[in-house]
C-alpha positions as CSV (number, residue, x, y, z in Angstrom):
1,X,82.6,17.2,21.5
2,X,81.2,20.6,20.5
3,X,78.0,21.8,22.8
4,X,75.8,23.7,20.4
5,X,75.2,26.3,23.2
6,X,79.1,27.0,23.1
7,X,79.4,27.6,19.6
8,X,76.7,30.3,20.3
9,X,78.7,32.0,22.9
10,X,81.5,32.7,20.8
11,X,79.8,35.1,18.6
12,X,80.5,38.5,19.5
13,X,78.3,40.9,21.1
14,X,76.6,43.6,18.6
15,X,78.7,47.0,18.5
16,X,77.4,49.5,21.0
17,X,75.0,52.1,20.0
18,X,75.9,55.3,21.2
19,X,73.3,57.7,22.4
20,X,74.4,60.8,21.0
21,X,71.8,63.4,20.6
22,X,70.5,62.7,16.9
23,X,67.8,65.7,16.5
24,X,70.9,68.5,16.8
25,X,72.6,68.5,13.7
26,X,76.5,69.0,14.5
27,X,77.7,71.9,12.9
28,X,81.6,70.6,13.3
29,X,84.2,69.1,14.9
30,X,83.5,71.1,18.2
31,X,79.8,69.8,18.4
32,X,80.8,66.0,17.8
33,X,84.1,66.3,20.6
34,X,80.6,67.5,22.9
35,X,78.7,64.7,21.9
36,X,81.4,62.4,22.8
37,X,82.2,63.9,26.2
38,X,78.7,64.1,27.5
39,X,78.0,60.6,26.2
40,X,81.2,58.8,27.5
41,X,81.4,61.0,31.3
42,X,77.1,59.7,31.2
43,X,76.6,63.7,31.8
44,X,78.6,64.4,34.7
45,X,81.3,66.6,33.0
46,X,79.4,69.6,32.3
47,X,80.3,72.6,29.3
48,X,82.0,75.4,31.1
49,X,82.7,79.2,29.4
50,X,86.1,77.9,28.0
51,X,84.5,74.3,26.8
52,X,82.3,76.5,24.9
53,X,84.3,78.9,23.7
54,X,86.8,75.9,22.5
55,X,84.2,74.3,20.7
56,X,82.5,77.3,18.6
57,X,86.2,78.2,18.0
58,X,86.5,74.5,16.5
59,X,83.5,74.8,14.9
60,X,84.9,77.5,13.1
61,X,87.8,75.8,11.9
62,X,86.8,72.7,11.1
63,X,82.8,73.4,10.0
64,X,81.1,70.0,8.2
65,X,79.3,72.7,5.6
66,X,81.5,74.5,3.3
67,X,80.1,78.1,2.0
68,X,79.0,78.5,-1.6
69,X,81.4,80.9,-1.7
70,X,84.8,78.9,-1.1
71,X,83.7,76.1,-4.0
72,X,84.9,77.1,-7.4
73,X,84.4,75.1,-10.5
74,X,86.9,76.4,-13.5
């Protein structure tokens, strides 16, 4: 027979929640890959000169705003 306490158990758990910091807005891909690190090493892994230079470089690349400027309606 089924125990009513078992068929509980079997539901999964809710999906993590990840703590990543909310109030700074990520500009691009560099800030999210940040996020990510900081949350997943718990803060241990610290931003060097070259993490940072990496991540405004990705920034750049791969931005989440596109200028005014590069939209064109015809």
């Amino acid at each position: 027979m089924s125990n009513p306490k078992n068929d509980k158990d079997k539901t999964p758990p809710p999906p993590p929640i990840w703590p990543l910091n909310r109030k700074q807005k990520s500009e691009g891909v560099g800030d999210t890959i940040s996020k990510v690190i900081k949350t997943l090493s718990g803060g241990k892994i610290k931003e060097c000169q070259k993490c940072k230079e990496r991540k405004a470089k990705l920034n750049q690349v791969f931005p989440y705003k596109k200028d005014n400027d590069e939209v064109q309606d015809d």
